[in-house]
C-alpha positions in Angstrom: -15.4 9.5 -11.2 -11.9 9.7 -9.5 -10.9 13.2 -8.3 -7.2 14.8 -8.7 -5.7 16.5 -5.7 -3.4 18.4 -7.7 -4.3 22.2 -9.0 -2.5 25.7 -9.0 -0.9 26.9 -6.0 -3.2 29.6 -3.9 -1.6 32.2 -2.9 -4.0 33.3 0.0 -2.3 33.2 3.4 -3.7 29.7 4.7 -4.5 30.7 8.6 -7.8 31.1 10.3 -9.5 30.5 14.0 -11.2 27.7 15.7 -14.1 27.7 18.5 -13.3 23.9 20.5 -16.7 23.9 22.4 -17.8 21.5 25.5 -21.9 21.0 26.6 -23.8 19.4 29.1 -24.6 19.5 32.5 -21.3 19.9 34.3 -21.3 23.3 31.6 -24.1 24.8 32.6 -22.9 25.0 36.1 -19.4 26.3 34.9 -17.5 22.9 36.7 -15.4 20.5 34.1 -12.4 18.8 35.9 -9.4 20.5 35.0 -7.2 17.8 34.2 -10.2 16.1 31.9 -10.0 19.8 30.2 -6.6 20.2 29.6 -6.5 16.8 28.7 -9.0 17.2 26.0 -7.3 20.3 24.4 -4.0 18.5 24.3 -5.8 15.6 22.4 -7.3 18.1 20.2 -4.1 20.1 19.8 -2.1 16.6 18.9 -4.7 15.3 16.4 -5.5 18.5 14.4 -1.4 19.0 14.0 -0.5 15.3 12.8 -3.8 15.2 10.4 -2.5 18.1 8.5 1.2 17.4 9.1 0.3 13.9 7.5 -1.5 15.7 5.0 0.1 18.4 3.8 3.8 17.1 4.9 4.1 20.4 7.0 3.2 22.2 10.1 0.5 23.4 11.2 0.7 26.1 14.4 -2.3 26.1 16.6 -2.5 28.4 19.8 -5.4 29.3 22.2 -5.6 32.5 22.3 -8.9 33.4 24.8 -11.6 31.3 26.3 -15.0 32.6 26.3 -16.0 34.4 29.4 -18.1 32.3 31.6 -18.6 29.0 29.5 -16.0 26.0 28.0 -15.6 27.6 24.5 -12.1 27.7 24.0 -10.8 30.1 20.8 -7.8 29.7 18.8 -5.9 30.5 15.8 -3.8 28.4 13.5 -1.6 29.1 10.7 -0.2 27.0 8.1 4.1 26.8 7.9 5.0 28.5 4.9 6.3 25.3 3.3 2.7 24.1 3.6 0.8 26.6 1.7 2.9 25.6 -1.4 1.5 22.0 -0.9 -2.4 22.9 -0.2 -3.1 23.0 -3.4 -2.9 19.2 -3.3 -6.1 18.9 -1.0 -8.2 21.3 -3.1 -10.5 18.9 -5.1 -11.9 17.8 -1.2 -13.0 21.4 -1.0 -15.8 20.6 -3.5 -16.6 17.1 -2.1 -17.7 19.2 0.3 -19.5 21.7 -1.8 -16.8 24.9 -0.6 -15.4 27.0 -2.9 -11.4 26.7 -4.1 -11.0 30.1 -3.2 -11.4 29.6 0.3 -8.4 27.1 0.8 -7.5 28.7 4.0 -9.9 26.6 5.6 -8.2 23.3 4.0 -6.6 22.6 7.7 -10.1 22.5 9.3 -11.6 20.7 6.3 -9.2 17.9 6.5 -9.6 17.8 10.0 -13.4 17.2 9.9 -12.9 14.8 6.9 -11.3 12.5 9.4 -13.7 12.9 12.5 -16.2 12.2 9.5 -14.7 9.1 8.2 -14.6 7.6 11.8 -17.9 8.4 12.5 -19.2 6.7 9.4 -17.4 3.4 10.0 -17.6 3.3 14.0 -14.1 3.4 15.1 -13.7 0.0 13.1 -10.7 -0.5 10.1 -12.3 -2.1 7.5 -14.8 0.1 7.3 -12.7 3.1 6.6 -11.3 1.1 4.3 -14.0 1.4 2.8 -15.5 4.6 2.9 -12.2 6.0 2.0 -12.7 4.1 -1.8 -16.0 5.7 -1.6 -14.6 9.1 -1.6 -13.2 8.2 -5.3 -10.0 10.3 -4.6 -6.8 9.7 -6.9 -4.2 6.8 -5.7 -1.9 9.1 -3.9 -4.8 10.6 -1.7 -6.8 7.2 -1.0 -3.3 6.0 0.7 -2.5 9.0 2.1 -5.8 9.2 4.3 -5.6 5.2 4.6 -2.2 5.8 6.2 -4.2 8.3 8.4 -6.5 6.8 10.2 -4.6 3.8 10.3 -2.0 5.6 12.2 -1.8 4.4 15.8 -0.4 8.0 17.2 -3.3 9.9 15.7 -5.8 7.2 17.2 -4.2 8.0 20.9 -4.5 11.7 20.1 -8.6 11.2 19.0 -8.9 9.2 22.6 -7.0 11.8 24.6 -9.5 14.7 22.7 -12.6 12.6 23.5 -12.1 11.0 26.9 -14.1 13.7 29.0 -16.7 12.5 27.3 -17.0 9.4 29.2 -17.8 11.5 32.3 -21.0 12.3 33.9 -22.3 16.5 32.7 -20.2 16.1 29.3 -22.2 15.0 26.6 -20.8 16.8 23.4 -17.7 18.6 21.8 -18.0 20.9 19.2 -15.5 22.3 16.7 -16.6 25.2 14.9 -15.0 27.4 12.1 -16.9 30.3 10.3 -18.0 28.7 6.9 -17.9 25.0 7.7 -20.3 22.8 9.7 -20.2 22.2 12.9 -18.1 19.4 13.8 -19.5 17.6 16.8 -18.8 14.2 18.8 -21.2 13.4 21.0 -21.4 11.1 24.2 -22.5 7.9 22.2 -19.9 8.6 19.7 -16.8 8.6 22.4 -16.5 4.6 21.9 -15.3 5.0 18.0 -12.6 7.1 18.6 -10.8 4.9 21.5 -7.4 3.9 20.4 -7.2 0.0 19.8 -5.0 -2.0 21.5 -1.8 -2.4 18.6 -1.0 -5.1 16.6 2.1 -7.3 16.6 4.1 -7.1 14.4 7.3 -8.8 13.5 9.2 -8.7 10.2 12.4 -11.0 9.3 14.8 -11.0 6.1 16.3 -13.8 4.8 18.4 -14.3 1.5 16.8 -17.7 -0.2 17.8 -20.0 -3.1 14.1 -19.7 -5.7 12.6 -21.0 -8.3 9.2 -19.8 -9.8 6.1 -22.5 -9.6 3.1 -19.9 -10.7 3.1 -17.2 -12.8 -0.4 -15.5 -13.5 -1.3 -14.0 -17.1 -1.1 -10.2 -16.0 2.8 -10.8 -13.9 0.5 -9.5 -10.8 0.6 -13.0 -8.6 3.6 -15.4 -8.2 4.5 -18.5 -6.0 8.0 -19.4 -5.2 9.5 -22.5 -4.1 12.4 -22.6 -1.9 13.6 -25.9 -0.5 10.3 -27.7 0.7 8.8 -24.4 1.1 6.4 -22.7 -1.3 4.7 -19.3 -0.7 2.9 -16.2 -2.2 5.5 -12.9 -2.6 5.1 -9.3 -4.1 7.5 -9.1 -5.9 9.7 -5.4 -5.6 12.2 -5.8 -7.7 11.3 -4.1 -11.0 14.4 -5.2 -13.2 13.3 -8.6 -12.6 10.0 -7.6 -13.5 10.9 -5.8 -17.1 13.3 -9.1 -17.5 10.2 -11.6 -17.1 7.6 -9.3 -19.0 7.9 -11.3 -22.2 8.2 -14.6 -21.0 5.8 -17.6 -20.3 6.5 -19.9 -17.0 7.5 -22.8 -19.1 10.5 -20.9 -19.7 11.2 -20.0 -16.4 10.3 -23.1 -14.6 13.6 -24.8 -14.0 15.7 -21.3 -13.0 17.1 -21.2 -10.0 17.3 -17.7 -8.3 18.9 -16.0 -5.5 16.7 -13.4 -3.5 15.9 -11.6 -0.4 12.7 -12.5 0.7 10.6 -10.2 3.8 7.8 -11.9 5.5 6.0 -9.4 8.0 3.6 -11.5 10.5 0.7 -9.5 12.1 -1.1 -10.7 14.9 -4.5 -8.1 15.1 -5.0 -7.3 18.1 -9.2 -7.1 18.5 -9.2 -10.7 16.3 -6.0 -12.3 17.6 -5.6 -13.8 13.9 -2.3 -14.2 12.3 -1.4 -12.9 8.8 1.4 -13.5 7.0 2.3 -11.6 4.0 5.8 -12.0 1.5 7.8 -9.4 -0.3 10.6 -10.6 -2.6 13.3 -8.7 -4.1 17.2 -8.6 -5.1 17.0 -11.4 -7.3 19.9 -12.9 -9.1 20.0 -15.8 -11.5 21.8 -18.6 -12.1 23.5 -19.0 -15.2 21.9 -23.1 -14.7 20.1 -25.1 -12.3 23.3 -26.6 -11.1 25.0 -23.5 -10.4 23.5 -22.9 -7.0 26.0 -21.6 -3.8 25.7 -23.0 -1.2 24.3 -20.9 1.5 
């Protein structure tokens, strides 16, 4: 079954109000650093914004506004930019992946927000994993790339870390983030490791107009292999009038043509691995009108 984001625009205002709640010793006897503390509602503050800013593709305003009297439960209130609630109707089938009803799509920020603590959980921290439980959730195209995007998104990771990090400290065992309605969303001690940012990759990209000819072509157009000079490599290919130009015909027609192209190889170098991958893109082709007609570059 693959789910569809879209639906009818709500019209409820989308705003409602947070408990961001700290346990464990250093708690109970009313003592948490203050910097750790601040730090930790920054983190949480930074995160909760860019998840539903990446989301929705608007703001969300969140504001304290009262702590709990005598204990580390902070309250606060956030509201949904106008913009946005014209664009929440997109995130409404996850509502009943989570068994909540449409109607109550003011809670959509939070929701989101706990469907990314829970996706981390679930694969420890690690990418490939949320690779994977991302397909699992059997959303449409458009939503399966927008959440990969997310948690691959090296300025949300920091946030996560900067929320978490008291919890690397002696009396702080657990943070809870509670709205009326949902479950409790909670990150304990032994959790803290999977939401520490990775160190980045490298990554370099270079551009480079080439002479081209074609040297595989599979059945369904979706893999090719270029030769340029003594070079041959793998490329996607972008350009989609050369694509609708080559739909009808068979490589033995195309063998001997001789094209010119811009062809963008990105190099990563992972970080936590230390292996290099190389991938192609190929686009702004131009033929020859024959083989011998080639510039000379």
């Amino acid at each position: 079954m693959q789910l569809s984001l879209f639906g009818d625009t709500p019209q409820e205002p989308a705003a409602g109000s947070l408990h961001l709640k700290y346990s464990g010793e250093a708690t109970e006897k009313h003592s948490i650093n203050a910097e750790l503390y601040a730090r930790s509602l920054l983190g949480f503050d930074r995160s909760f914004k860019r998840t539903n800013r990446f989301l929705l593709g608007h703001a969300t305003n969140l504001e304290v506004q009262a702590e709990q009297p005598s204990s580390f439960k902070g309250m606060l209130e956030y509201a949904l930019s106008p913009q946005g609630k014209n664009d929440i109707a997109f995130w409404l089938a996850i509502m009943s992946f989570f068994g909540i009803d449409a109607k109550s799509f003011a809670k959509v920020p939070m929701l989101l927000f706990e469907l990314l603590i829970d996706l981390i959980k679930k694969a420890k921290g690690k990418k490939e994993q949320l690779r994977e439980h991302i397909k699992k959730l059997e959303l449409d195209k458009e939503a399966t790339e927008k959440l990969q995007r997310l948690v691959e998104n090296n300025e949300l990771r920091r946030s996560l870390d900067e929320m978490t990090f008291l919890l690397e400290f002696a009396g702080l065992e657990a943070m809870e983030i509670q709205q009326p309605g949902l479950a409790t969303v909670t990150i304990t001690k032994k959790e803290r490791p999977y939401f520490i940012a990775q160190p980045e990759d490298e990554v370099t990209v270079e551009s480079d107009d080439k002479v081209v000819s074609i040297i595989y072509l599979s059945p369904e157009r979706s893999k090719w292999q270029f030769k340029s000079g003594a070079s041959e490599f793998w490329a996607e290919v972008l350009d989609t009038k050369f694509l609708d130009k080559m739909q009808d015909k068979n490589l033995d027609e195309i063998i001997d043509l001789k094209f010119s192209a811009t062809v963008e190889k990105t190099t990563t170098k992972e970080a936590h691995t230390k292996q290099i991958k190389v991938s192609r893109t190929i686009s702004n082709f131009t033929m020859f009108s024959s083989p011998t007609q080639i510039p000379l570059l």
